[in-house]
Every structure is written in structure tokens, then in C-alpha cells.
C-alpha positions, -999 to 999 in steps of 0.1 A, spaced: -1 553 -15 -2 520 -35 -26 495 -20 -14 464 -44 13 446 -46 15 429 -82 39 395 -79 49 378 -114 59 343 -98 78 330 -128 95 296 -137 125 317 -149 126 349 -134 98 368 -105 90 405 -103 74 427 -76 60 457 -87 38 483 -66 14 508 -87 5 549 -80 -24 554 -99 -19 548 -137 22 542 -132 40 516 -119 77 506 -103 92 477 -102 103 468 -62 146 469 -67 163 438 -47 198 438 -36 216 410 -25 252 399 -25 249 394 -61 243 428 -67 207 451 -77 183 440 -101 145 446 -107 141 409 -117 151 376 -97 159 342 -111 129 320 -98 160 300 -78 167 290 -38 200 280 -25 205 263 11 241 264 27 251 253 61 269 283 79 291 275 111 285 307 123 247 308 120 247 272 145 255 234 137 215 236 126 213 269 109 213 271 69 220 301 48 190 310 26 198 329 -9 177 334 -36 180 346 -72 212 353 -83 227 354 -50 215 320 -45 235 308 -81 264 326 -69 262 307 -35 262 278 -55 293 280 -76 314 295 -47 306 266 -30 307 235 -51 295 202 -35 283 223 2 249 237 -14 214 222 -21 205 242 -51 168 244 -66 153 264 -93 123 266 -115 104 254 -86 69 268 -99 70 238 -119 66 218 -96 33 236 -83 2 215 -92 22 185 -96 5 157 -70 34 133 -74 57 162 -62 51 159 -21 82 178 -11 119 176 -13 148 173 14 174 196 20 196 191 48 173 164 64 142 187 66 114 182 47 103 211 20 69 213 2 66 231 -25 45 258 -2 75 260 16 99 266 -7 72 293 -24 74 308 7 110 308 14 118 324 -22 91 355 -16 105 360 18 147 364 4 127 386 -21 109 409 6 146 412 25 160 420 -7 135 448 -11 141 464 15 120 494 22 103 487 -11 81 461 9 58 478 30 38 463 52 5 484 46 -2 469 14 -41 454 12 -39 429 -14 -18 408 -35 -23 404 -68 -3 368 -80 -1 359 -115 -11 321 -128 -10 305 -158 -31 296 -181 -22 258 -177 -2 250 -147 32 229 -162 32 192 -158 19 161 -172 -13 161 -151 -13 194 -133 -39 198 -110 -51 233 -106 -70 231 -75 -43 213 -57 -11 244 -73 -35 270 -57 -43 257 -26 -4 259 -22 -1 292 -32 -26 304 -11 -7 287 19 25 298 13 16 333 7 -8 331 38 24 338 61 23 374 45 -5 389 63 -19 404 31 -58 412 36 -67 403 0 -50 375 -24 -61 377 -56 -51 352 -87 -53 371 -124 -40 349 -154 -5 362 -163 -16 369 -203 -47 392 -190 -20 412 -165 2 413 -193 -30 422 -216 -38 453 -194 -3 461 -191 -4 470 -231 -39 483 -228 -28 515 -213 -17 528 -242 -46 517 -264 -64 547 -285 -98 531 -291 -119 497 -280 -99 467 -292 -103 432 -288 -64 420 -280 -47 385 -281 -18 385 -256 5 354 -264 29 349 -228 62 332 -233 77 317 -200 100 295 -192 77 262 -184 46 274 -199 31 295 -232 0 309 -224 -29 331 -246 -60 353 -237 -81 373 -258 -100 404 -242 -122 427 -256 -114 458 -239 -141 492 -245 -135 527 -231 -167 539 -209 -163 575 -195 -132 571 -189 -132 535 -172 -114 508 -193 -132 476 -189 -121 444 -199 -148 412 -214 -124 380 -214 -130 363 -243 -111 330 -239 -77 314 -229 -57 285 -235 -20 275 -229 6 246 -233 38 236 -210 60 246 -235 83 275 -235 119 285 -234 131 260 -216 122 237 -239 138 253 -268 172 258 -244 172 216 -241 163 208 -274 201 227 -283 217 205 -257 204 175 -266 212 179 -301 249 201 -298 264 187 -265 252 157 -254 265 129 -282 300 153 -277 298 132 -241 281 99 -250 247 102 -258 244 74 -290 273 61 -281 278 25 -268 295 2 -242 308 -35 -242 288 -57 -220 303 -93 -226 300 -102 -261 275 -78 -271 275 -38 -277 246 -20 -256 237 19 -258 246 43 -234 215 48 -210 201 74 -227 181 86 -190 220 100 -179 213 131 -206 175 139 -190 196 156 -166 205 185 -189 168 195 -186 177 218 -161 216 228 -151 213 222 -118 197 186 -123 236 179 -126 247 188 -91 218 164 -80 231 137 -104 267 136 -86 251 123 -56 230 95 -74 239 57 -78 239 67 -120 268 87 -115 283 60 -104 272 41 -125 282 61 -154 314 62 -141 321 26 -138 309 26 -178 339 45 -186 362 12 -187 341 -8 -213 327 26 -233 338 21 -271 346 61 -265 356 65 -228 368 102 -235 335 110 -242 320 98 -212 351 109 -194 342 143 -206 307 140 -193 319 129 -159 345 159 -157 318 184 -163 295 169 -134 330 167 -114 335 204 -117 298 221 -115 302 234 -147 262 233 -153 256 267 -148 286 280 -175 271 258 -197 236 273 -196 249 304 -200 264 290 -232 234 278 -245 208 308 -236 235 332 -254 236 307 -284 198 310 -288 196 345 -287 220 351 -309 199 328 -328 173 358 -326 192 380 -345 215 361 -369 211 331 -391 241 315 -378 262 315 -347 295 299 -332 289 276 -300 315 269 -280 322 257 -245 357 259 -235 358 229 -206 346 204 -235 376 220 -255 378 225 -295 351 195 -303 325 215 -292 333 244 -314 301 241 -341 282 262 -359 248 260 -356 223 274 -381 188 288 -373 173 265 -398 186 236 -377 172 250 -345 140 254 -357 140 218 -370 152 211 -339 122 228 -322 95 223 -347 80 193 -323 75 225 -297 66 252 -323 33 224 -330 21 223 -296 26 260 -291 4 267 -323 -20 240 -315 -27 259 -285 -31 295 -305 -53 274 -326 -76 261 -292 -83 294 -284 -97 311 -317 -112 281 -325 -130 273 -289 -140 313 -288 -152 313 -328 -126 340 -332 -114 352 -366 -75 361 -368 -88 395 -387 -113 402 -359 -80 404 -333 -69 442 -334 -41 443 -314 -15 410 -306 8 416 -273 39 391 -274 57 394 -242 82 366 -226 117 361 -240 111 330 -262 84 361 -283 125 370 -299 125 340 -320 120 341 -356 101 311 -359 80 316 -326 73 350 -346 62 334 -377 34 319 -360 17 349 -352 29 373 -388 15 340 -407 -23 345 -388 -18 387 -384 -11 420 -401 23 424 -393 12 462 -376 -13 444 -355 19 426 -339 35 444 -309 58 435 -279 77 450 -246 81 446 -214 92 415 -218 102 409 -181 79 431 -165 47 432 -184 31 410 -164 43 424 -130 27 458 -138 0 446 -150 -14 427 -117 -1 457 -96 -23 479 -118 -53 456 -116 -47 461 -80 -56 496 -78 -89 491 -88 -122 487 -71 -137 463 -96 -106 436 -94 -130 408 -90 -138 412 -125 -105 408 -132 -94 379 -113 -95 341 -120 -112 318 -97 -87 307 -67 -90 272 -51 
């Protein structure tokens, strides 16, 4: 009987996995959206007549994006919401009047995911085992403050242990299962918010893998990032961005704060209800190029956020595989048919490539690490596809030191393994 539960909180997408001795299984959720063994890191809130005049329906995951765009203008949508975790400036958010910290909403999400699971989520578990990052996401995170929220929302659980391992030393063990001999291993982890890096000397003793951490680092940069940076540059000057308005005699930019909200898709359903909106709208009668702005205010009007990611995550990935691709987004019509060249995205991207490599560089420099003393380098997280992400690490590494997988569940199966065994405080970083 597994006694751990391992729980990859992502900003992107969460996994539950239980282990059995050396294997694992991912815990299968199925919602109205369908089965998966992943879940979008994502909470919708819907009022429901049938539920009471103060009842709201709870989705999460894909089920909550499909609540979302069946019901355009009736649904508080949030995703990403880890980011938000040791960030003191964030204090809560209202949905329908009530107040939700970001314990809350933690706790909300793992709760959809535990109905979801079914009889996958036993209630005999003893511990927990929660990844964290390296570096929380944020301009200032504060550690102590992101874990004393985790610890209260997951509190509601009952679990008997919670335990914290950094998600590159879950992902780390997850690949050191298959080692032949004593290696010391860089894992590099590619979120969505955050790019994290551990290297562990793992040795073999009768039998017993152990594990010496050697040193971490990590920067709040990751796919997201990269996702933006396309928009920015592809979409938004097709619907004003650069572009300029007539304000008495004199010719004044577009507010270039309206585009900010293409950080994340649903930042647009928010920006409908703001005072911008309307005053974007009111720009439209003195913009030099109204039908660009017009064309910005018709994708707002019509919740086309989501499609639009969509767009732009296929573009990149294509971007993976081929030096050039098509984008094109049908509501913007024919103007937004471009071809986009890898070179260009990773010009595009080069500002994030730096900071990602700068932190590569903190921790081989910080632990007096060699590149050719590394024996094994784990790449796992999405944004580990891209050419020039890869780069990075062939430029420093023999290219059959390199290796990847599991790039969803890695990290999952990793703390549910750790979980199993008796000397997991060895394994686990300090909680608040």
C-alpha cells in the first residue's frame, strides 16, 4: 500500500502521483472536460441557479477553461495562481464578493483535483510530499511567507506528514532510478513561471541510493516568458501597440500598459471589466489606425484569449522542430498570417535565454563545479524542447551526458518516490 502522495503544484499544469515500491502511477482525474493524468494549474467560479442564489460552481483544470468559454462574461477565471505564492503585495482576490487568499484558492484547486480522482485519493495516505521551487516567482518573493501558505492550505487535508522537496531534486531522483553507477547529476527544471537547477551527487551503498545535494539555484523565467515575448512581438502592434492617437494638436502613443495584459490570456477577461477598456475604447475615434484598435477591442469583446494561446503555444513548438513556421489567427483575419523564423524567436527571447544561463552559471560557480565533473544532465519541463534553451546546456556538456523525459511527470514521481522512504528528511527542504 503507498504511504505518499507526491503533488507537482505547477504554474502550468499539477500532477498527483502515488508510488508501490520502486514504481509509480500517476492519480487519473475526470472531469467534464474529459480524463487526463495532468491538470492545467487553473480555477474557474460560476454562479449556478440550481446550486442557491449564493452557491458558485467550482471547476478546475480544463474543466474549469471549458467553463469559461461556454460561459463568456458569467465566470471569474484564474490560472497560474502559484505565482502569486510568496508574493506579499498579493493579499487575496475577489470573486463573487468573497474574499480569496492565495491559501484558499491552493486549497480549492487540490480539492476539484481529489474529486476528480476519484478513488485514486485515498484517505490513508501518511504524508505529502509537495514540490517547491528553487526560487519562488516574483519580484521579491518571500519564501517564508509562500510556505506558510502552503502549509495552510494543505492543512485541511488531514495528511499526518507534509514534506517540501525542491522540484529539480524530485525530478533528479526521478532519473536516478535508472542510473548504472554513482554520478553526480545536474537536473535543469523548466516551468512555466520559474527555471530551476540542482546538482546531487548520488552513490549506491548496499543497495540504498543516497543522495548529497550539492547546490541549487533558479530564476523566474520559463515558458511563459518565451509564449509573451511571441505576442508582444507578432500580435500586439497588429492591434495598436506603437501605434498613436490624436490628442488636440499633438500625436501621443498608445498606452503601451493595455498590451501587459497578454501576459497571461485570461488577464483579458479581467481587462473587459476595467476603466482601460473603456478607455481604450473611447481611443478608437482619435486613433491614426482605429481598425487596429478596433481589432483589439473585438478580441476582448468576444473572449478569444484562450484560442489565441493556443495559437501561440502551437507556434512555439513548432518552433521546436522546424526553422520556420506559419502563424495565424483567424479572428484577426489575413494580417496576422506571418511567418516567423526561429532565428527571430530566439532574438526575441535572448533577454530570457541570459537570465536562464546566468542562473546555470550561479550554481557551478557558487558549488566550485566543473561542467566535465557533471556526469549525467536531466532536462525535464516543456520549454527543455527548444533549440536555443538546448544550446545552453550542449555548449557546457558532452552531448551523451544530456538526457530528458518525463517531461510532465518527472517531478510528480519523483516526490511520491521520495515518499516511500524512511530517510525523507534527508531529502526534504526546510518548510517555514
Amino acid at each position: 500500500m503507498a504511504k505518499a502522495l507526491g503533488f507537482d503544484f505547477g504554474t502550468t499544469n499539477s500532477v498527483l502521483a502515488a508510488a508501490q515500491g520502486d514504481s509509480t502511477q500517476s492519480l487519473s482525474f475526470t472531469s467534464a472536460a474529459g480524463s487526463s493524468d495532468s491538470m492545467r494549474t487553473a480555477l474557474s467560479f460560476m454562479k449556478h441557479a440550481k446550486l442557491g442564489a449564493a452557491a458558485v460552481k467550482i471547476e478546475a483544470g480544463q474543466a474549469a477553461i471549458q467553463q469559461f468559454i461556454d460561459n463568456p462574461g458569467d465566470v471569474r477565471f484564474l490560472q497560474s495562481i502559484k505565482t502569486f505564492a510568496a508574493s506579499p503585495v498579493f493579499q487575496g482576490t475577489l470573486v463573487f464578493a468573497k474574499r480569496h487568499g492565495f491559501e484558499d484558492l491552493m486549497r480549492l484547486f487540490l480539492g476539484r483535483l481529489a474529486d476528480y480522482a476519484g478513488d485514486g485519493w485515498r484517505k490513508d495516505y501518511e504524508r505529502i510530499v509537495v514540490g517547491r521551487p528553487v526560487r519562488f516567482a516574483g519580484a521579491n518573493p518571500d519564501e517564508a511567507l509562500a510556505l506558510s501558505r502552503y502549509n495552510e492550505a494543505l492543512s485541511s487535508f488531514g495528511f499526518p506528514q507534509v514534506h517540501y522537496v525542491y522540484e529539480p531534486v524530485a525530478a533528479a531522483f526521478y532519473f536516478a532510478q535508472h542510473l548504472k553507477q554513482d554520478a553526480t547529476v545536474l537536473v535543469a527544471d523548466f516551468g512555466g513561471g520559474t527555471t530551476d537547477y540542482s546538482i546531487i551527487r548520488f552513490e549506491s551503498h548496499a543497495g540504498q541510493l543516497t543522495a548529497t545535494p550539492v547546490g541549487h539555484s533558479g530564476v523566474g523565467v520559463a515558458g511563459d516568458h518565451f509564449d509573451f515575448r511571441i505576442i508582444d512581438t507578432v500580435v500586439s502592434p497588429l492591434i495598436g501597440k506603437g501605434s498613436q492617437f490624436k490628442s488636440f494638436d499633438k500625436l501621443l502613443d498608445v498606452p503601451s500598459s493595455y498590451y501587459a495584459n497578454f501576459g497571461r490570456w485570461n488577464q483579458l477577461s479581467i481587462f473587459k471589466t476595467l476603466k482601460d477598456f473603456t478607455d481604450l475604447k473611447q481611443l478608437v475615434r482619435s486613433a491614426v489606425e482605429p481598425d487596429k484598435l478596433e481589432a483589439f477591442i473585438d478580441l476582448v469583446d468576444h473572449d478569444e484569449g484562450y484560442p489565441l494561446y493556443q495559437a501561440i503555444s502551437a507556434t512555439k513548438m513548432r518552433l521546436s522542430s522546424e526553422e520556420e513556421t506559419e502563424f495565424y489567427f483567424a479572428p484577426l483575419g489575413e494580417s496576422s498570417r506571418r511567418t516567423v523564423r526561429r532565428a527571430d524567436f530566439e532574438g526575441w527571447i535572448a533577454p530570457d535565454l541570459a537570465r536562464i544561463e546566468e542562473a546555470l552559471d550561479e550554481v557551478l560557480v557558487t558549488t566550485n563545479t566543473a561542467p566535465g565533473s557533471i556526469d549525467k544532465v536531466f532536462l525535464t519541463g516543456g520549454t527543455s524542447f527548444v533549440p536555443a534553451v538546448r544550446r545552453l546546456f550542449e555548449n557546457r556538456f558532452p552531448l551523451d551526458r544530456i538526457e530528458s523525459g518525463g517531461e510532465l511527470l518527472s517531478i510528480a514521481h519523483g516526490l511520491a518516490l521520495i515518499g516511500e522512504r524512511d530517510d525523507i528528511e534527508s531529502w526534504t527542504a526546510m518548510a517555514a
